[in-house]
N, C-alpha and C positions, 0 to 999 in steps of 0.2 A: 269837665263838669258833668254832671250826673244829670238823666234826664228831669230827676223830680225838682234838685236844682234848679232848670230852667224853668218849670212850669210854676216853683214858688222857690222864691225867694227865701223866703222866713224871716222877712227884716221888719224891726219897728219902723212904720211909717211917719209923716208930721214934719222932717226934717230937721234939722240942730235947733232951730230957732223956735219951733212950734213945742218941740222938747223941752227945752230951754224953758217960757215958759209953763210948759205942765209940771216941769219940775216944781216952779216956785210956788203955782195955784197949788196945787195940792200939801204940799208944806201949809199952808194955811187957813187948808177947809174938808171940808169931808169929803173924801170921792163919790159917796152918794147923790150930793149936790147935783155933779154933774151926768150920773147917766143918763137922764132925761135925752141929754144933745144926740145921745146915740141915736135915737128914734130918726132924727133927721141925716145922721150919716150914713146908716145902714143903708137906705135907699140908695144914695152914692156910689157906694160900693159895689151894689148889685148892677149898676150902669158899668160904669168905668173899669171894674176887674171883674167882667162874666166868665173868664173862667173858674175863678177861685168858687163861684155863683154858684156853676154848672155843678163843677164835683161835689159840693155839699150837697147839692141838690139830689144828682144820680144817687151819692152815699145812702142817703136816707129810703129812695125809690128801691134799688137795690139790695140793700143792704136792709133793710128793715119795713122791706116790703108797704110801705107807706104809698096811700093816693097821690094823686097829681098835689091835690088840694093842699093836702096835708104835708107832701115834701115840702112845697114853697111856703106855708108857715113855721114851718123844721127847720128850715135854711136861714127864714129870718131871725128867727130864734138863735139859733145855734150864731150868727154873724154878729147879733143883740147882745148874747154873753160874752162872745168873744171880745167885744170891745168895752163890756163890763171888768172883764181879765186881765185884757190890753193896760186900763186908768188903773184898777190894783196893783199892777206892777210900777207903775210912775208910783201911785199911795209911799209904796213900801220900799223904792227906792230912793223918795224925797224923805225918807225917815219916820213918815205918816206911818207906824205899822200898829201904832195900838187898838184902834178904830177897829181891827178886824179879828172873829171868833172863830177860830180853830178848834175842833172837837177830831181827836187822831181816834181811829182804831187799832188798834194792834200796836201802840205806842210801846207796851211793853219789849217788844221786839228788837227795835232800836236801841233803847236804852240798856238793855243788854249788852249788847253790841258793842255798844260805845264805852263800856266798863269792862270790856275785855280789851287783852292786847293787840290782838290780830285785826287788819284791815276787812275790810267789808264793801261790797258796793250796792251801791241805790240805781236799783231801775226802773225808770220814770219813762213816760212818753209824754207826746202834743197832745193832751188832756188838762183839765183845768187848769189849774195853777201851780208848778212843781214850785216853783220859788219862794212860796209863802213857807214850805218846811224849814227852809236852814233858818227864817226871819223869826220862826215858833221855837226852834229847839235851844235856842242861845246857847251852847256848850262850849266848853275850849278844851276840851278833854283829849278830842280828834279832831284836826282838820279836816274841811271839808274840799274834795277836788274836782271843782264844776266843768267836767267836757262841754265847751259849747263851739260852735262853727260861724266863723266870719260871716260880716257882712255889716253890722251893725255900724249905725253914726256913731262919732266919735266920742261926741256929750253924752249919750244916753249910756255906750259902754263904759268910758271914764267915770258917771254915776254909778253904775253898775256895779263898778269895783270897789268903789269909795266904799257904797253901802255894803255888800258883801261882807268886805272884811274886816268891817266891826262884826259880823255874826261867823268869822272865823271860817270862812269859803274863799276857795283861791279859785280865781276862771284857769283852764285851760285849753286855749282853745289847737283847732285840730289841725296838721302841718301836711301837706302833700308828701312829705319827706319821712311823713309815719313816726315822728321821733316823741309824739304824745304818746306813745304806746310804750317808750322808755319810763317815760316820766310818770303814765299811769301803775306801773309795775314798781317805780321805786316809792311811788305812796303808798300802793296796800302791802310791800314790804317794809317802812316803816308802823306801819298798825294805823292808819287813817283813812278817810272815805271816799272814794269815786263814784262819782254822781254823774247820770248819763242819761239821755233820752234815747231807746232803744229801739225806734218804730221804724226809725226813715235811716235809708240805705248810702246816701250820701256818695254815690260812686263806689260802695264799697262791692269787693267782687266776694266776699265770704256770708253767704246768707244761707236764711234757713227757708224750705218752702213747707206753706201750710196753710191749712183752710181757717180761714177768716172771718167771721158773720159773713159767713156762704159761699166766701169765691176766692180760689189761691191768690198769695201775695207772699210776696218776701219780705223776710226781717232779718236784720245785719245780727250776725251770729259773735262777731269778734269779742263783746265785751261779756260772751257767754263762757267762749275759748280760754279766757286769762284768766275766770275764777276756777274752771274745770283745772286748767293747769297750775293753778298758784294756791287751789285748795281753800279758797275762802269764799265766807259768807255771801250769800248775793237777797238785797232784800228788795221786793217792787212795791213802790210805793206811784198812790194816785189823789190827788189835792183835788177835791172836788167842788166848784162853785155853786152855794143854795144860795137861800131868799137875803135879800140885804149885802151884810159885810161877813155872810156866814158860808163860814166853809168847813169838811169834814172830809177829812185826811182817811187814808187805808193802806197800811203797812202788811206785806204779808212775808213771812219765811220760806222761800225757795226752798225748796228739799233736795238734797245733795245726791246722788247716785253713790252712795259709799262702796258696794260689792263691784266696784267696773274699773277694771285699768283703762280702759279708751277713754281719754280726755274728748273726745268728740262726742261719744253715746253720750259722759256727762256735760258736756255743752247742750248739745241736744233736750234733753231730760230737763236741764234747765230752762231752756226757750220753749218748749211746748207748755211750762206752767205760764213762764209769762204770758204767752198768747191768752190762756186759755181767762186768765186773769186780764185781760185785758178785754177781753170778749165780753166778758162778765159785768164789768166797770160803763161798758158802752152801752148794752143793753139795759142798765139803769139808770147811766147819764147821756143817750145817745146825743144833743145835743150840745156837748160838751167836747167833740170831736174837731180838732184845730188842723186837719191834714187838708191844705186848699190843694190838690193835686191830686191826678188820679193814682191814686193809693196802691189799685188792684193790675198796676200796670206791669206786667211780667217781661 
């Protein structure tokens, strides 16, 4: 297990039962109803998990040069949406998804994509809400192939799937045995879509080093290596949480390295836009940052 593994988890919390019901309330009310309750869990949270506390908190000191003052209402903020995020994912998985307004940039992008034959990948980080995409795109044109990592209660992943694959998204989740990297390879060799969170290293030993709103870190390089070498598409997309049930989407086209044999230079070339896009996304939505861990840990 990977260090950042131990330091978060990344699992929904509430256990099957608590799940269980948010599954049903939400099925039958607005998720808005409920943010309010958040006001009184947040505090919770900052008791009983100080570190997940801490690192937002440094993030923001550091990372965005923010006062004492002003990190610990940053921190609240950012733990506030996150568990405004958290209940839109129950919304959208109890099949609640009309409730909520999608405004995409660079939609055009995609849809391209999806009307050509060749496979493509979507790379996404722990920022707002990646999951709201495949629930807006409804297409059957291309499957969708979701990389995600264990850990998850039973009930909320068995939801998980249910809902997905009416909006034509298969989970794949990731094997110590590496054999997802077959399976990722025989989908964008069929012409369909790999979908990934590309921020967190996962124990993996292939990363890329780079400065970061200010200070080195590593980001896993691997799902940068298979477009470089398989020659296709790579798009980064970020679901960004505003006021209300309102969110706006940012799709952008990776630019390819065409004149370079080294499938590394072009793996590289690749990750440096991401980062740089990523960098970009945070400094407009800096509380929107879901990495409870220290990030900058080399």
């Amino acid at each position: 297990m990977s260090p950042q593994q131990k330091e978060w988890e990344g699992t929904t919390g509430g256990g099957p039962f608590g799940q269980l019901f948010l599954f049903w309330l939400l099925n039958k009310m607005k998720v808005s109803c409920i943010y309010p309750v958040l006001f009184l869990v947040v505090p919770f949270y900052f008791l009983f998990h100080y570190q997940g506390y801490r690192h937002i908190y440094i993030y923001f000191r550091r990372q965005h040069k923010q006062s004492k003052w002003k990190s610990f209402c940053s921190t609240y903020k950012n733990h506030y949406i996150f568990g405004k995020v958290v209940l839109d994912k129950f919304a959208l998985l109890a099949g609640n998804h009309q409730q909520f307004n999608i405004y995409i940039e660079g939609k055009e992008h995609i849809d391209r994509m999806i009307a050509q034959e060749k496979g493509f990948i979507l790379a996404s980080a722990h920022v707002g809400n990646f999951e709201l995409l495949g629930h807006s795109l409804q297409q059957n044109h291309k499957k969708i192939n979701g990389i995600i990592f264990g850990g998850e209660a039973a009930k909320y992943q068995s939801q998980r799937i249910k809902a997905l694959h009416k909006a034509n998204i298969e989970l794949i989740p990731v094997s110590d045995n590496l054999s997802h990297l077959f399976i990722i390879k025989e989908a964008l060799d069929k012409g369909e879509i790999v979908s990934m969170p590309c921020d967190r290293l996962y124990g993996s030993t292939k990363h890329y080093l780079a400065d970061f709103l200010g200070s080195k870190t590593a980001f896993p390089i691997g799902i940068f290596r298979i477009a470089a070498q398989l020659e296709v598409p790579v798009l980064t997309v970020f679901i960004m949480k505003e006021k209300g049930l309102n969110y706006r989407g940012y799709i952008y086209l990776l630019q390819a390295l065409d004149n370079e044999n080294s499938s590394v230079k072009k793996a590289e070339h690749l990750i440096k836009q991401y980062i740089d896009l990523l960098e970009k996304i945070l400094k407009r939505y800096p509380e929107q940052w879901f990495n409870y861990y220290n990030f900058w840990k080399i």
